[in-house]
N, C-alpha and C positions, 0 to 999 in steps of 0.2 A: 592415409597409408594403411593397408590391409596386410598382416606379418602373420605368417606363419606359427604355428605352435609347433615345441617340440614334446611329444606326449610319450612322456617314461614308460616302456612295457608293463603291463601288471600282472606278476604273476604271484599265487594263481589267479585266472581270470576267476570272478564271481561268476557264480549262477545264480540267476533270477529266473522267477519262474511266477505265472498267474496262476493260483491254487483256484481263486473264486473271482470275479464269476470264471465258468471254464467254456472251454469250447463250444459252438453251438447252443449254450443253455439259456432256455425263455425265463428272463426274470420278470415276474407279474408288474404291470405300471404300476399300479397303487404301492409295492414296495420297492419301487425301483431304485427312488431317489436315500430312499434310505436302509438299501443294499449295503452290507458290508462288503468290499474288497480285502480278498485277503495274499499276501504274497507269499513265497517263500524263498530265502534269500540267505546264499552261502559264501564263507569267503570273501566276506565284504563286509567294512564296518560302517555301524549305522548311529555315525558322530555327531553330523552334521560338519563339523571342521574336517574331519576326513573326508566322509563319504557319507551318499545316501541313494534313494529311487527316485526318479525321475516317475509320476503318473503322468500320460498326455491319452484322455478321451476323444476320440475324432478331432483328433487335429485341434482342440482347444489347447487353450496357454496351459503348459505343463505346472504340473504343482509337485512342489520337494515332498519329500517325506523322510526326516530322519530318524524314525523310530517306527518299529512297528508293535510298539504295543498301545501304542493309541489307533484303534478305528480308523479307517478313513473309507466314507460310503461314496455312494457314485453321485449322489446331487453335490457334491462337493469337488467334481471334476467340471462341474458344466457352471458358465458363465453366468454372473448374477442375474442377469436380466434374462439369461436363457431357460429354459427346462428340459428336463429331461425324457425325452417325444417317445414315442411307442416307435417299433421297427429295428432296423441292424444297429449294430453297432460296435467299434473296432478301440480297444484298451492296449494302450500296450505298456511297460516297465521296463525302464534303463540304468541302470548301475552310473551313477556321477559321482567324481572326485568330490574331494574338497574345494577347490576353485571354481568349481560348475562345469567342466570338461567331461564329456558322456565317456564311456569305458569302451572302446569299440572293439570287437569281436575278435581273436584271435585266431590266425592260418592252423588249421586242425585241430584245434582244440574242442572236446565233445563240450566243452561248458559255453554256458552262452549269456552273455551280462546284459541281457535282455529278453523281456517276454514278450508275447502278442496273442492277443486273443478276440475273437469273432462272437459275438454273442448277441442277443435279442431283446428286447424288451416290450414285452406283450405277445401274441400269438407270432409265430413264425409268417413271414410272407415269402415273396419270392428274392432269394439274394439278390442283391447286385454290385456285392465287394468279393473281388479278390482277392483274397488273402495271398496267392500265389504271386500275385503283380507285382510289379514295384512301388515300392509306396517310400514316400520320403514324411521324415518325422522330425518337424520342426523345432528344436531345442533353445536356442538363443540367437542374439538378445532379444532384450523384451524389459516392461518397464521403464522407468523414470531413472537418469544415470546424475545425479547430483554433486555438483562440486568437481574441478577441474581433473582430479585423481582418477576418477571413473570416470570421467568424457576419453579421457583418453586411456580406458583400459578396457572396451567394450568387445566384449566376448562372443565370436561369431560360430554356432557349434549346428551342427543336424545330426539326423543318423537316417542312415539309407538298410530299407530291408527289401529282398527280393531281387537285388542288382545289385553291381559291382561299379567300381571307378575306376578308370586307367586306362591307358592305351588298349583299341579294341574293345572297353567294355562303352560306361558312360562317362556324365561329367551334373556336376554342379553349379549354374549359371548364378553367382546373387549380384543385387542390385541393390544399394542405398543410396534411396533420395531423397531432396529434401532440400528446403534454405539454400536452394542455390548449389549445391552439392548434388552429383552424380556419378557416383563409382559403381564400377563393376569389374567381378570378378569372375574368371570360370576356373572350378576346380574339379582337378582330373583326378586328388587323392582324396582320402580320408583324413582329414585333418582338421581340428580345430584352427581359427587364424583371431586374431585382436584389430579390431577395428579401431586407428590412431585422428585426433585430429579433428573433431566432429565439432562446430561450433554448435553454440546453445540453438535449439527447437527441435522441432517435432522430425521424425525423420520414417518413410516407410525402407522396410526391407522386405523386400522378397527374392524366394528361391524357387527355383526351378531344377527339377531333375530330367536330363538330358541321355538321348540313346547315343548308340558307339557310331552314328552320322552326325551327331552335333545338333539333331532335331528337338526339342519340348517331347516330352513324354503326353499322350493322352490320359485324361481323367486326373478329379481332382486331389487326387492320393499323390500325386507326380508335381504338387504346386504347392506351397505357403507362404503366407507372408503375415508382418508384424508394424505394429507401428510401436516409436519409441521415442521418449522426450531426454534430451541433453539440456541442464540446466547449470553452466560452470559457473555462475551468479550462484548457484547457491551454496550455503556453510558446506565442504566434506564428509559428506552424508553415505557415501555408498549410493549403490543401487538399490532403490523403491520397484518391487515387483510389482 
């Protein structure tokens, strides 16, 4: 069973914003990976049990941040086994509740509880991200869900920049599979939902953002997906990121 969340307005909405790196700016490879990122961040508390930032580097597994007074550089965005390559590169920061629910954007509000930024790493080439496009930005789940409390409390979240949901705009296509299991959903709003019911193993999820024909978006800023294990065998543990 896939259930709807209902997400309490938040006012004021935070503002986030990427202070460093900034727009367009070549950060040298040799200091790349141990780049400071810096944010700036209003109107939002930074508890961890309340709230925090969501970092997600190109589409890697997003990493919390509840504090900003501790550092946090860009080789600490990208995947153990990955590095961090010379060429573009797309950062963006999202305002999360306490429960893990991203904060999404408010009808007319100048504040925006998210940042995004285009930036470089070694000499500039020739782009090939739009920043203007749609891009879907993959937030949950993710990781290892332990013990039968979290199997069945698995939090399904995104955020959509550049495009809309709804009648006439787009949609949100996801699909988890897995052990025998295949749901799917299409969502026409902005909404977090709770994925109920998931026996133990490994399971993929992917999402797809969709145009106002019900087609797949082109290019891979329009697609993500995760894999994730369900272990109700194990002690009550929470979620293992």
């Amino acid at each position: 069973m896939i259930e709807k969340l209902d997400e309490p307005a938040v006012s004021p909405l935070p503002h986030v914003e990427i202070k460093f790196p900034f727009a367009e700016q070549h950060v040298p490879l040799t200091k790349a990976a141990r780049y400071r990122v810096r944010l700036q961040v209003q109107h939002w508390p930074m508890s961890g049990d309340e709230g925090g930032i969501e970092l997600v580097l190109d589409g890697f597994r997003p990493r919390l941040i509840e504090t900003l007074e501790r550092p946090v550089r860009l080789g600490e965005l990208v995947p153990a086994d990955r590095e961090l390559s010379a060429g573009e590169h797309v950062l963006v920061a999202i305002a999360v509740r306490g429960d893990g629910v991203t904060v999404k954007p408010g009808n007319g509000s100048s504040l925006e509880p998210y940042g995004a930024v285009h930036f470089w790493v070694g000499p500039r080439g020739t782009p090939s991200i739009d920043m203007k496009a749609p891009r879907l930005v993959y937030s949950e789940p993710r990781g290892t869900y332990n013990g039968a409390h979290a199997a069945d409390d698995v939090l399904l979240d995104f955020y959509v920049l550049g495009a809309g949901l709804g009648a006439g705009k787009g949609s949100i296509a996801a699909t988890i599979s897995g052990r025998g299991v295949e749901r799917r959903i299409v969502m026409k709003d902005w909404h977090a939902r709770r994925i109920r019911g998931l026996p133990s193993g490994d399971y993929r999820i992917e999402l797809v953002l969709r145009g106002a024909d019900d087609k797949p978006l082109s290019g891979p800023a329009a697609r993500a997906e995760r894999a994730i294990t369900v272990n109700r065998d194990a002690p009550d543990g929470g979620r293992y990121r």
